[in-house]
N, CA, C and O atoms as a GROMACS GRO file, in nm:
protein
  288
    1UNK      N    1  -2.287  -3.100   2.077
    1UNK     CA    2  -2.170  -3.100   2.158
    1UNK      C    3  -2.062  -3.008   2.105
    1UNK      O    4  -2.082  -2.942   2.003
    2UNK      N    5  -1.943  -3.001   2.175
    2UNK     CA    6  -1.841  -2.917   2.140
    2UNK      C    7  -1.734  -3.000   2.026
    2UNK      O    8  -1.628  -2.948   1.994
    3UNK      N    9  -1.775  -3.132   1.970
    3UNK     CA   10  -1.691  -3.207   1.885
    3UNK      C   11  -1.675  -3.124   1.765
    3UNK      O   12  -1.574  -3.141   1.695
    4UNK      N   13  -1.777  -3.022   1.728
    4UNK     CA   14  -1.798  -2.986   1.558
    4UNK      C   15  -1.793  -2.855   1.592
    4UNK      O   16  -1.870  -2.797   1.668
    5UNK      N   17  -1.692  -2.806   1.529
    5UNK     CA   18  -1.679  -2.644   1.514
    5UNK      C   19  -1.719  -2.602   1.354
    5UNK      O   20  -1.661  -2.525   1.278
    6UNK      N   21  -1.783  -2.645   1.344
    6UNK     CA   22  -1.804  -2.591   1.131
    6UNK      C   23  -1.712  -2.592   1.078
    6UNK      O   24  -1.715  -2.524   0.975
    7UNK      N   25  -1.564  -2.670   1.112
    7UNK     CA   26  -1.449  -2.598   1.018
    7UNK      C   27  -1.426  -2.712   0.898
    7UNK      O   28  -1.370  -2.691   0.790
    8UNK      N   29  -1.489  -2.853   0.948
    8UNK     CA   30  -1.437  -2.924   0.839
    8UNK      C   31  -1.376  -3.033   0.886
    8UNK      O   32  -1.392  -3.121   0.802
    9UNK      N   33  -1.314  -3.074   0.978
    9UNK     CA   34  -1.181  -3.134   0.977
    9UNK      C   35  -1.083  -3.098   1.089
    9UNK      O   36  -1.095  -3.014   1.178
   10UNK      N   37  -0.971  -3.193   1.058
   10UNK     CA   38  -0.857  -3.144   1.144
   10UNK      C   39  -0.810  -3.003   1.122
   10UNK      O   40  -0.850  -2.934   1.028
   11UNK      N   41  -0.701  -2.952   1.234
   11UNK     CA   42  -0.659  -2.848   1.242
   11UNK      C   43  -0.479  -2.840   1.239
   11UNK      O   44  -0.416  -2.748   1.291
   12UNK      N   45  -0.440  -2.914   1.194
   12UNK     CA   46  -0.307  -2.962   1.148
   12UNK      C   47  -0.246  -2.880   1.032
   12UNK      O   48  -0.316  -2.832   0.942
   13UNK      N   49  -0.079  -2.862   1.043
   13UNK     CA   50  -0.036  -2.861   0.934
   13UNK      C   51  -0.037  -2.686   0.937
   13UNK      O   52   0.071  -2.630   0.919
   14UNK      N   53  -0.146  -2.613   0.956
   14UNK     CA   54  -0.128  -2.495   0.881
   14UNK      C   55  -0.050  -2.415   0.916
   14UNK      O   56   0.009  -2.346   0.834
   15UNK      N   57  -0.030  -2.404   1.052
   15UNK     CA   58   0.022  -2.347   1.230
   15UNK      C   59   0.135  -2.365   1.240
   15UNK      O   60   0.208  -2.292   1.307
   16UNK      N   61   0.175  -2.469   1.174
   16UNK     CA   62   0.316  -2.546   1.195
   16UNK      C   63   0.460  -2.488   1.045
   16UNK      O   64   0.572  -2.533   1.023
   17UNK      N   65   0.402  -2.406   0.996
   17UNK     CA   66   0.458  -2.369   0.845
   17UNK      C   67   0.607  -2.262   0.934
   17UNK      O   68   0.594  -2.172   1.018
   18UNK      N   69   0.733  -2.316   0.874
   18UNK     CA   70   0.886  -2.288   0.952
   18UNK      C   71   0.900  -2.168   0.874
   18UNK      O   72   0.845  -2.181   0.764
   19UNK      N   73   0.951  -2.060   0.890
   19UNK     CA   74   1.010  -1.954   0.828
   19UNK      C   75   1.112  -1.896   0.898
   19UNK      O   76   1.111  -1.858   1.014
   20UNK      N   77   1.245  -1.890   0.779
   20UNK     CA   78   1.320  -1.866   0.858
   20UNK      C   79   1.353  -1.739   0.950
   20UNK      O   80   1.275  -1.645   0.958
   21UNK      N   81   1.411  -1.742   0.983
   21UNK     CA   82   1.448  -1.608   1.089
   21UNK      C   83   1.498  -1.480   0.961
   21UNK      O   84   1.404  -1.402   0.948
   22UNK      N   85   1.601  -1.448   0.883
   22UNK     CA   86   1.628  -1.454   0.815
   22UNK      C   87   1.560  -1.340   0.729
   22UNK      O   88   1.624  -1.236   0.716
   23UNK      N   89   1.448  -1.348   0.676
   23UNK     CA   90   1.356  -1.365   0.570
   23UNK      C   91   1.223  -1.222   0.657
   23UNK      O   92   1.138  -1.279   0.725
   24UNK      N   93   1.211  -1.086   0.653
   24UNK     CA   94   1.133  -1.025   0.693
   24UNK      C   95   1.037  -1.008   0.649
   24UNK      O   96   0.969  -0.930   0.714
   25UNK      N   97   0.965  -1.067   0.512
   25UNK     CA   98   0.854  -1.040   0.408
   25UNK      C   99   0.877  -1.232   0.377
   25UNK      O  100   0.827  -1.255   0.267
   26UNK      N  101   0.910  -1.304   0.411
   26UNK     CA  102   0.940  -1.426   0.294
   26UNK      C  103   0.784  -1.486   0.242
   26UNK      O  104   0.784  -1.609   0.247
   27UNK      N  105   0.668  -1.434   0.200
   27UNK     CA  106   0.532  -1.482   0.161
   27UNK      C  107   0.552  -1.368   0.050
   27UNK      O  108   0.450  -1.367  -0.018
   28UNK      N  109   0.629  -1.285   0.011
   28UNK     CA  110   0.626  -1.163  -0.112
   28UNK      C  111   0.666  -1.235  -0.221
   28UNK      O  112   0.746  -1.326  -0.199
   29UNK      N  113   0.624  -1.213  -0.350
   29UNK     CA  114   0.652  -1.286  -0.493
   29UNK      C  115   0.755  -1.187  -0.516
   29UNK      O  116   0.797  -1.108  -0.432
   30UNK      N  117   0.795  -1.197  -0.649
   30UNK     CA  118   0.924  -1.112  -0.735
   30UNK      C  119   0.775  -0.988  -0.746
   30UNK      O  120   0.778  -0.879  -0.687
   31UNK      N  121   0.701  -1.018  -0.801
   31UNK     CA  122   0.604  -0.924  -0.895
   31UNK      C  123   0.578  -0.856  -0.750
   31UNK      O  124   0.647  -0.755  -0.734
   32UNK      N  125   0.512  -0.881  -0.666
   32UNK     CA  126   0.483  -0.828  -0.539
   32UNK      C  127   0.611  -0.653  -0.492
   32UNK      O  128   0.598  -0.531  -0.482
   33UNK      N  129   0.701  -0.740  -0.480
   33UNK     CA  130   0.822  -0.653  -0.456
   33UNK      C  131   0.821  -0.609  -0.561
   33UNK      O  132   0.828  -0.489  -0.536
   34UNK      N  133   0.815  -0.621  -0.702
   34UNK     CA  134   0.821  -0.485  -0.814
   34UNK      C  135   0.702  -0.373  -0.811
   34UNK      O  136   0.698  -0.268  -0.875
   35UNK      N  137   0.614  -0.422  -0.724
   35UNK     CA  138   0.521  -0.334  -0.742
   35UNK      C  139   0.500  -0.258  -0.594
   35UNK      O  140   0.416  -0.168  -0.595
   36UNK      N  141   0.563  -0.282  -0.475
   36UNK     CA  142   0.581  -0.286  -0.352
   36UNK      C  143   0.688  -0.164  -0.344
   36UNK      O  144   0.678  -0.063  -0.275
   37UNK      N  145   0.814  -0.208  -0.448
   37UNK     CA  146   0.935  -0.089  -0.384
   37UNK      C  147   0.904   0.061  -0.481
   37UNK      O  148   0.916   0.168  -0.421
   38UNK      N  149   0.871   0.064  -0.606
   38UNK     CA  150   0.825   0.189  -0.638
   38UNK      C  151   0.734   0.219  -0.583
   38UNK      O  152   0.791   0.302  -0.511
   39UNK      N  153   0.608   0.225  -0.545
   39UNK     CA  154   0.517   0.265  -0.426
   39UNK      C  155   0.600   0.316  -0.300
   39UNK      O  156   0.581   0.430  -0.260
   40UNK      N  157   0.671   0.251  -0.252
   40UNK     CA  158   0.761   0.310  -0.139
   40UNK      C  159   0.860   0.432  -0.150
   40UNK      O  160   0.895   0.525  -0.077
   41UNK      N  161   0.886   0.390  -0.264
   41UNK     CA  162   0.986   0.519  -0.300
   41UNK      C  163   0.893   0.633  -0.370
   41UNK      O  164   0.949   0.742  -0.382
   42UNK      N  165   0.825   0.628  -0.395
   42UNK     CA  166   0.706   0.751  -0.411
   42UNK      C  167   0.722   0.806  -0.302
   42UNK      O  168   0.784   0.909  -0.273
   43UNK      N  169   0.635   0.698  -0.211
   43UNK     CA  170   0.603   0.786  -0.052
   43UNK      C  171   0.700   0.842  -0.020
   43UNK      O  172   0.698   0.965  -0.014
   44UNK      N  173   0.818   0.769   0.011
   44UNK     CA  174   0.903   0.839   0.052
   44UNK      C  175   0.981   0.960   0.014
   44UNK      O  176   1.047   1.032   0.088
   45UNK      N  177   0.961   0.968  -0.110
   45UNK     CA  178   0.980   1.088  -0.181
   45UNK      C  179   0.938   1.212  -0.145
   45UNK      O  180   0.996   1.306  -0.091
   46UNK      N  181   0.769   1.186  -0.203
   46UNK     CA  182   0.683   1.310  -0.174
   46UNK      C  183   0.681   1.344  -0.026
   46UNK      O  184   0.658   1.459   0.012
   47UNK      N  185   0.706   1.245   0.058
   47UNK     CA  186   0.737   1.281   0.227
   47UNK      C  187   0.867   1.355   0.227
   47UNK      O  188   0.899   1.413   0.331
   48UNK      N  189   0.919   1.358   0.160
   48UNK     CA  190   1.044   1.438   0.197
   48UNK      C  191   1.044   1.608   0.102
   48UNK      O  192   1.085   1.718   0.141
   49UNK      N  193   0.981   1.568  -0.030
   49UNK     CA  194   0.978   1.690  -0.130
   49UNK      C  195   0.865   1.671  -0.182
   49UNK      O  196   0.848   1.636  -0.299
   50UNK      N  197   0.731   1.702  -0.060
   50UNK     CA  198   0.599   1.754  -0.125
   50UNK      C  199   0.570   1.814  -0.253
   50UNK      O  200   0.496   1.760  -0.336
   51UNK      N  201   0.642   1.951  -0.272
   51UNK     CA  202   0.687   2.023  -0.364
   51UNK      C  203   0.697   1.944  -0.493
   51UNK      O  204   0.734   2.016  -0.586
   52UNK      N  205   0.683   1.864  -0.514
   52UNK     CA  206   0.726   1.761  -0.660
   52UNK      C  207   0.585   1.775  -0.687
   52UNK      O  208   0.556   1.824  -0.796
   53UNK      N  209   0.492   1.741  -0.609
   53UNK     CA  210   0.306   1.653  -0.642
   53UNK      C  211   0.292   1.782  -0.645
   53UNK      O  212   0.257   1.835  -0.750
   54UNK      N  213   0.316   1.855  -0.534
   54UNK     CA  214   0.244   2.059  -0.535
   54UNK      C  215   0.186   2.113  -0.667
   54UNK      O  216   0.077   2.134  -0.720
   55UNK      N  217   0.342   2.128  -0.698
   55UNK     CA  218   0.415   2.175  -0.851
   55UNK      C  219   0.367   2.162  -0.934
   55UNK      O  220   0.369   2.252  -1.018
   56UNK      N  221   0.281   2.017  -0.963
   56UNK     CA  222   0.185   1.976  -1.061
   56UNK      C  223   0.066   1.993  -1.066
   56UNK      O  224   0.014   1.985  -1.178
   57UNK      N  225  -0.034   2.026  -0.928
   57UNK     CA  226  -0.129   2.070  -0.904
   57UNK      C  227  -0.166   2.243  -0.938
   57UNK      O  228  -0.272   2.296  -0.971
   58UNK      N  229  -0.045   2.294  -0.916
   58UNK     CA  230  -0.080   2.437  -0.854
   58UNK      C  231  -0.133   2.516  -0.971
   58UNK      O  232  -0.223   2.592  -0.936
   59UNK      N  233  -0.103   2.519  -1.101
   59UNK     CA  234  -0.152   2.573  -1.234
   59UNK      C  235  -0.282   2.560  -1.233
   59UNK      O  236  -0.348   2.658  -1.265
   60UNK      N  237  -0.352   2.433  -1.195
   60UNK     CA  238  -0.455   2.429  -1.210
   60UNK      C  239  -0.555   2.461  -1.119
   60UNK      O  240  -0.655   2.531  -1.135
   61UNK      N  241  -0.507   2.391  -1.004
   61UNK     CA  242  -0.571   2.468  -0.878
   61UNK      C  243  -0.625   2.648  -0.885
   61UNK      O  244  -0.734   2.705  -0.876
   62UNK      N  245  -0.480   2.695  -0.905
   62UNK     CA  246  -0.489   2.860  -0.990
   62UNK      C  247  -0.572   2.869  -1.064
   62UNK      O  248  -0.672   2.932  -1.030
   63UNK      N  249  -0.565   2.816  -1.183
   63UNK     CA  250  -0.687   2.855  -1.274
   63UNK      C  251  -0.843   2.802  -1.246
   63UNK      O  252  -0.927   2.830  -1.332
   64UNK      N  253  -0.890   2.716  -1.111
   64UNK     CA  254  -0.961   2.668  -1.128
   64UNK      C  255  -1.034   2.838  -1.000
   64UNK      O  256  -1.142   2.897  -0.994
   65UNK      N  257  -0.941   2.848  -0.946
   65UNK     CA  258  -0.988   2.955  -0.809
   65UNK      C  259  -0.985   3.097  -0.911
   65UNK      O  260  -1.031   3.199  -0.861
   66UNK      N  261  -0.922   3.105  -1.076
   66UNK     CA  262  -0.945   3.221  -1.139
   66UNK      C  263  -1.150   3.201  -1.184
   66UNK      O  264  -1.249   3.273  -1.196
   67UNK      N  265  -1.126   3.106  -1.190
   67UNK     CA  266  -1.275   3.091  -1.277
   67UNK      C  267  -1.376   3.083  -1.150
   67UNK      O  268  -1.478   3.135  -1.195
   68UNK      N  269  -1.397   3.054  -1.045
   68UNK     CA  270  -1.442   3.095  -0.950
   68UNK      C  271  -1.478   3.239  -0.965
   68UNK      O  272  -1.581   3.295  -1.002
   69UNK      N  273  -1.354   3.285  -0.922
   69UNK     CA  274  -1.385   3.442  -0.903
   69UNK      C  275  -1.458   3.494  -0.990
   69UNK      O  276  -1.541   3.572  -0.943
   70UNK      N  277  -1.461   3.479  -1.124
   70UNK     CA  278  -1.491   3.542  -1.222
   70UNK      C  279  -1.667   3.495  -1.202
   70UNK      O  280  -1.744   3.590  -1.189
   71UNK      N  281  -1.739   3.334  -1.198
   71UNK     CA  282  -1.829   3.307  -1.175
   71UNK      C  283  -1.940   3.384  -1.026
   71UNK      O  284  -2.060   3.411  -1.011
   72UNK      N  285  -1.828   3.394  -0.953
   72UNK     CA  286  -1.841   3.464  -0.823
   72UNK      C  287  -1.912   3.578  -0.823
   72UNK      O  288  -1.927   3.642  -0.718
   0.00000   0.00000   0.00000
């Protein structure tokens, strides 16, 4: 019959959990948000001044397209 869905049990309680209005993340820990807002401010960074990550690549990138050629 349709009495038993595999779940176990009632379906109470979980559905019903209040949050306030208030609160746009309120399930985030402290540690969550420390590790949440530097990640953001990266992105948002390098979205604005690519040129930062570039900058650090490009020496090598260079030397990697010198040794090419030379293998070439």
């Amino acid at each position: 019959g349709h009495g038993d869905d595999a779940h176990g049990g009632g379906h109470g309680g979980g559905h019903d959990v209040h949050v306030p209005p208030k609160a746009p993340w309120p399930d985030l820990q402290p540690l969550e948000w420390a590790t949440l807002l530097p990640l953001a401010a990266v992105t948002i960074l390098l979205g604005v001044w690519p040129s930062l990550a570039l900058g650090l690549f490009n020496p090598t990138v260079t030397a990697l397209l010198e040794m090419m050629k030379v293998a070439g």
